[in-house]
C-alpha positions as CSV (number, residue, x, y, z in Angstrom):
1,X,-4.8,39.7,30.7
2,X,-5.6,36.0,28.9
3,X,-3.0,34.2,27.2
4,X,-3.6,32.3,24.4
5,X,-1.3,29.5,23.9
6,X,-0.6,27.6,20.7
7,X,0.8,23.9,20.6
8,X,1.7,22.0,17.2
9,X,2.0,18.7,17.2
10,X,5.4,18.2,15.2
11,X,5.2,13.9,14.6
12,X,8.3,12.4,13.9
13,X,9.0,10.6,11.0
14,X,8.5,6.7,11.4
15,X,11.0,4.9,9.7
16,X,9.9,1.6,7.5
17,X,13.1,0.1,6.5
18,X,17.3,1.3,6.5
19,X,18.6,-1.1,3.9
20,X,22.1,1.0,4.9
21,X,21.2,0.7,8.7
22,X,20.2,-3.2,8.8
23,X,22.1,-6.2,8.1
24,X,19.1,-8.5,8.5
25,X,16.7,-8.0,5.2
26,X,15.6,-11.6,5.4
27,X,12.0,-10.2,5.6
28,X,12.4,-8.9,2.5
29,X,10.9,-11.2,-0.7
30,X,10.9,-11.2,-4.2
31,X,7.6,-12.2,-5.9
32,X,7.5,-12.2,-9.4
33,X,5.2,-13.1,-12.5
34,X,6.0,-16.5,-11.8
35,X,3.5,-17.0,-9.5
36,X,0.7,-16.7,-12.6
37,X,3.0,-18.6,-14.8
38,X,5.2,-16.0,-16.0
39,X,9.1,-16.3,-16.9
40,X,10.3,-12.6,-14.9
41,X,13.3,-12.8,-12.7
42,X,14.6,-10.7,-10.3
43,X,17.5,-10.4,-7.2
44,X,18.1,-8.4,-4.3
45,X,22.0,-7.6,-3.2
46,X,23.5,-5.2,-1.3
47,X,25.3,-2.8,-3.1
48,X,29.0,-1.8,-1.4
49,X,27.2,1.1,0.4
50,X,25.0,-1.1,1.9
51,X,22.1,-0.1,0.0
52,X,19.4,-2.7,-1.6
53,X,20.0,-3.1,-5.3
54,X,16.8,-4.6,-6.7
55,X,17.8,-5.9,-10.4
56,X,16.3,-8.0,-13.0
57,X,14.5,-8.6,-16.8
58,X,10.6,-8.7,-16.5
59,X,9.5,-10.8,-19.4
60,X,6.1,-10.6,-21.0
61,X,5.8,-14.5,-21.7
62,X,3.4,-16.7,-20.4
63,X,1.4,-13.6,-20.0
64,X,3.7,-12.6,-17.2
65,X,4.9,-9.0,-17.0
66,X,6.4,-7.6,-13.1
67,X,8.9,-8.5,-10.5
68,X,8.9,-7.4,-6.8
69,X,10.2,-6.8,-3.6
70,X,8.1,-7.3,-0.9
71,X,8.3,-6.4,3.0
72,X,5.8,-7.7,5.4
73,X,5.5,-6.9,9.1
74,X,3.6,-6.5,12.0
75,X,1.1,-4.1,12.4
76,X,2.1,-0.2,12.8
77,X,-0.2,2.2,13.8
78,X,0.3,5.2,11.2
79,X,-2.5,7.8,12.5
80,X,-1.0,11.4,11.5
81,X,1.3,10.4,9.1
82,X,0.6,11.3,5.4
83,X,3.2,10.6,2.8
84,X,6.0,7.9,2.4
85,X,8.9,8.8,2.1
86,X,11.3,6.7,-0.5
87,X,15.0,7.4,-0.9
88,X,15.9,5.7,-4.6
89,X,18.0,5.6,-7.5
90,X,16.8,4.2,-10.3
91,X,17.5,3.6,-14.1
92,X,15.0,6.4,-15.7
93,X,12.3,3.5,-15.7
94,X,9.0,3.7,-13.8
95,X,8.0,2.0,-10.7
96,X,5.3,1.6,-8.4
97,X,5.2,1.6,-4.4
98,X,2.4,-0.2,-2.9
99,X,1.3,-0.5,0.7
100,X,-1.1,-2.7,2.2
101,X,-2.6,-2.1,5.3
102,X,-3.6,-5.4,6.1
103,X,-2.1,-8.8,4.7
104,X,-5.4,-10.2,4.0
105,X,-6.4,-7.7,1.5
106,X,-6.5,-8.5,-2.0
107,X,-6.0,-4.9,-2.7
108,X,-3.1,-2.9,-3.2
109,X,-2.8,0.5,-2.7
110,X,-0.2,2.1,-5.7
111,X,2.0,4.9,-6.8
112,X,3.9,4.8,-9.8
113,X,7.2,6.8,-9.9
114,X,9.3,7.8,-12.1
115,X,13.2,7.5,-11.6
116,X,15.7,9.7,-12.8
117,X,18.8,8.0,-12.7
118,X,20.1,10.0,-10.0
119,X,19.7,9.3,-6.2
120,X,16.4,11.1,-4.9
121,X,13.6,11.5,-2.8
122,X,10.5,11.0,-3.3
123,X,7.3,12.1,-1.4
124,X,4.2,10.3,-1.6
125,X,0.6,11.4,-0.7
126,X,-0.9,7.7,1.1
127,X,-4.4,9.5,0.1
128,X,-3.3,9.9,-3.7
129,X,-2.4,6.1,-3.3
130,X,-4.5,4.3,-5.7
131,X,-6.7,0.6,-4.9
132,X,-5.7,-2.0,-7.7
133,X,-5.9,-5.2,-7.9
134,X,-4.2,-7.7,-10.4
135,X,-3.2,-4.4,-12.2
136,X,-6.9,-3.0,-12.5
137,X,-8.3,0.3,-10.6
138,X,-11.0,-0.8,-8.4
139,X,-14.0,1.6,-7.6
140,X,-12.8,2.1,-3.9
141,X,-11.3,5.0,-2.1
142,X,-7.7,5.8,-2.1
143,X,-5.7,4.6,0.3
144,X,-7.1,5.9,4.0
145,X,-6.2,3.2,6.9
146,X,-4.6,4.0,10.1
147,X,-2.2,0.4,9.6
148,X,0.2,-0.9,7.4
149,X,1.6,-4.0,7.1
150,X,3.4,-4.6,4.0
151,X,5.8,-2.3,1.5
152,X,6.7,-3.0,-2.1
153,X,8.2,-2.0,-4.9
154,X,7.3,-3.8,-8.2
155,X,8.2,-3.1,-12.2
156,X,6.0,-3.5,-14.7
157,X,5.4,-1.4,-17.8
158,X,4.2,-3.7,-20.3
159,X,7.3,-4.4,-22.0
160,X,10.2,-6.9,-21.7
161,X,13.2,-4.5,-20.0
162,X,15.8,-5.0,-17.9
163,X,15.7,-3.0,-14.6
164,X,17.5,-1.7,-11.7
165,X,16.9,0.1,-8.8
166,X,18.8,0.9,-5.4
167,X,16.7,1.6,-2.7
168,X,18.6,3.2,0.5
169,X,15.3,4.0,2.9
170,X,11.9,4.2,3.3
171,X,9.8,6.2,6.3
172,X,6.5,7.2,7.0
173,X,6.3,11.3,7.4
């Protein structure tokens, strides 16, 4: 009599960043439109849960027109996983998360969100992650590297707004 035995692979989830679970976020930046001459502004604090609260006004002058977070790290290895996983609440405005899988790359891969004003999940595909650069689709494969090395989380819908959005977690599934 021949067995035939099954094994799955279940892969734990690899967590990113616990804004509620870390008191050190001094990796974390903001980058704005300022860097190209722009008049954005944005601030990180901790709301009294603990969780980030990422606020601000993009401004469209000077040809400017985002503000973001940014998280760089070292290398991970992120063979088998396939979506990130974001835990937000927002202000009904749209958003993008953007990885990069190496520091050096001019390229971002992006996906834009939209928030609901409520806390929520949200589940993102890395291969329905899209290569931009300076806000223009390049003519490259989405995103498909086994690495990662920076997270972000940037505003910018082509008009002036005020923002905000609380950001609790973010994990690799």
């Amino acid at each position: 009599m021949k067995f035939l035995i099954l094994t799955t692979m279940i892969m734990s989830s690899l967590l990113l960043f616990d804004f509620s679970a870390s008191k050190d976020w001094s990796a974390w930046e903001i980058e704005n439109d300022v860097v190209m001459g722009g008049n954005s502004t944005s601030d990180l604090s901790r709301s009294e849960e603990g969780h980030a609260v990422f606020t601000g006004f993009v401004s469209l002058e000077n040809d400017g027109g985002f503000a973001s977070i940014q998280y760089h790290f070292e290398p991970k290895d992120i063979k088998g996983y396939e979506k990130a996983v974001i835990r937000v609440k927002g202000d009904g405005k749209e958003y993008q998360f953007r990885i990069k899988a190496n520091l050096n790359e001019r390229a971002a891969y992006v996906y834009t969100f939209k928030t609901s004003g409520d806390w929520e999940t949200i589940e993102i595909p890395l291969n329905q992650m899209e290569p931009t650069y300076r806000g223009n689709k390049l003519d490259r494969p989405n995103f498909n590297a086994n690495e990662l090395q920076e997270v972000r989380f940037m505003i910018g819908n082509g008009k002036a707004e005020n923002f905000r959005l609380e950001i609790d977690r973010i994990e690799l599934r």
